[in-house]
C-alpha positions, 0 to 999 in steps of 0.5 A: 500500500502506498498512501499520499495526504495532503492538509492544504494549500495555501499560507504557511501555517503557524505551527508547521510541526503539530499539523505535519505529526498529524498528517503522519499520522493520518498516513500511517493510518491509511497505510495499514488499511486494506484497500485503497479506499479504505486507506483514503478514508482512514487517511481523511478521517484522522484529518477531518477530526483534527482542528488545525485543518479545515475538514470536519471539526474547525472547518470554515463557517458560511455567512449564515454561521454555520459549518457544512462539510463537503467530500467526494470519493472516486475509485479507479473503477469509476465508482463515486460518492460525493456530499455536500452542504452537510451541517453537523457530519465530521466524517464526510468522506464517510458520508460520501463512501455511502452514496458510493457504496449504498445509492444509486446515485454519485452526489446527495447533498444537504439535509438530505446528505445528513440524513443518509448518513445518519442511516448508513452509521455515520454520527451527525449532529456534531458541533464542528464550529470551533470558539476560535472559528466563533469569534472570528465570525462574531467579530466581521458583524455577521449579516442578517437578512436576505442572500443579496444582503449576505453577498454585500457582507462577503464581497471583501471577506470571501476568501480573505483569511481564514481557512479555506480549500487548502492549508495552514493554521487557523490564522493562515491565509484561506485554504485548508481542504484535505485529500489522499490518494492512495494505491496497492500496486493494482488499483487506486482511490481518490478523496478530498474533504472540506469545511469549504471556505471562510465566509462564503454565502450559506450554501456554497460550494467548491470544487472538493465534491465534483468529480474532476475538480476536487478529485478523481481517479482512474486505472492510471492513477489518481490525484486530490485538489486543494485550493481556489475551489471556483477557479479549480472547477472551470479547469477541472485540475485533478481530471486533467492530472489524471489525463496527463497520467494516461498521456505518459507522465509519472505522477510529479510531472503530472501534477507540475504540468497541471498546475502550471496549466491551471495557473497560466488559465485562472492565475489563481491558487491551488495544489494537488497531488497526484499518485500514479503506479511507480509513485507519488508527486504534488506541486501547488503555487501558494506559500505552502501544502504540507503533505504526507507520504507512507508506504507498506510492502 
């Protein structure tokens, strides 16, 4: 098995050692599972539990107050399970597992999400705003009223700090989702997971639960994205790093050459990792992505 993480994109966090134990951790936790997918979502779990990243607990809070969760789960079969908009789900890469693995269906969103993985075992209900993220929020005058109202509150707070889909402390610059990608030398699984980004509008979401965009994985690898989560969308960045495996790339040059495509087209920020069957590779354009690499014979 050989599983990689990532914590985000984005500023330099604040206390770099702390999240990279953590994403050791969490590599150490996917390495010893038995399939790919489970590994990535052993993997994600430990990530989406910890604060210092922007997944489940402490994940960044919408313009209505409220923390809601995203993921999305592909396997190199094509099989996928994608949530989004979920209030109270710590584990939405387990949520999203169950649309893979239980629906018919490859994306459920919102109450409908939360009720499905309530269903299927998955604990909600959990607080996932955090008394640093509170105070953050209280002290930009949250807005009341209509979605216009709410957009003129975001309009110079969207994405300005925080958190976000990528990675550093809490105080970092906007971007903290988590991904993996993992494989057994036979097949391969993808996932990325998010608290989304700091004072979007109550509903948003990015690009960590579309397929192609947030994640995605083939017979020739897979790869997770992390960063910008509009802007990763209208390119489609982990398809094209995948595709770029299928043209003959290894994973570090795949994922060089997708972000610096996604860089010339949007001029935004972003990272992603990719795992092929020889290795592993990420490359981003922001001040830091902290990764974690573990294998087992």
């Amino acid at each position: 098995m050989r599983v990689i993480l990532h914590g985000g994109a984005g500023g330099a966090p604040d206390e770099p050692e702390p999240r990279q134990a953590v994403l050791d951790e969490a590599a150490e936790a996917g390495v010893g599972a038995a399939t790919p997918l489970d590994a990535v979502e052993a993997g994600i779990r430990v990530l989406e539990s910890s604060p210092r990243f922007n997944a489940g607990v402490g994940g960044a809070v919408q313009s209505d107050g409220i923390v809601r969760t995203d993921a999305g789960v592909m396997t190199a079969d094509r099989a996928v399970g994608a949530v989004c908009s979920m209030p109270g789900v710590e584990h939405a890469v387990s949520a999203a597992r169950v649309v893979m693995e239980e629906t018919p269906h490859v994306f459920v969103s919102g109450e409908h999400a939360v009720e499905l993985a309530a269903d299927f075992g998955v604990e909600t209900g959990v607080d996932l705003l955090t008394d640093e993220k509170r105070e953050r929020y209280e002290a930009e005058a949250p807005p009341e009223g209509t979605p216009s109202e709410h957009l003129e509150w975001l309009e110079t707070r969207f994405g300005s700090g925080g958190d976000n889909e990528s990675g550093g402390d809490a105080a970092a610059p906007d971007h903290d989702t988590v991904g993996a990608v993992a494989t057994d030398g036979e097949t391969f699984a993808a996932a990325t997971s998010t608290g989304g980004r700091s004072f979007a509008l109550a509903g948003r979401v990015g690009d960590v639960p579309q397929v192609g965009s947030g994640f995605f994985c083939t017979d020739a690898g897979g790869a997770s994205a992390t960063g910008a989560g509009e802007d990763i969308t209208r390119v489609t960045l982990t398809r094209r790093a995948v595709d770029l495996l299928d043209e003959g790339l290894d994973a570090e040059a795949a994922a060089d050459r997708a972000m610096a495509e996604f860089e010339d087209v949007t001029g935004s920020d972003a990272g992603v990792i990719v795992c092929d069957a020889d290795g592993v590779g990420g490359a981003f354009n922001t001040e830091a992505m902290q990764t974690s690499v573990a294998t087992r014979e």
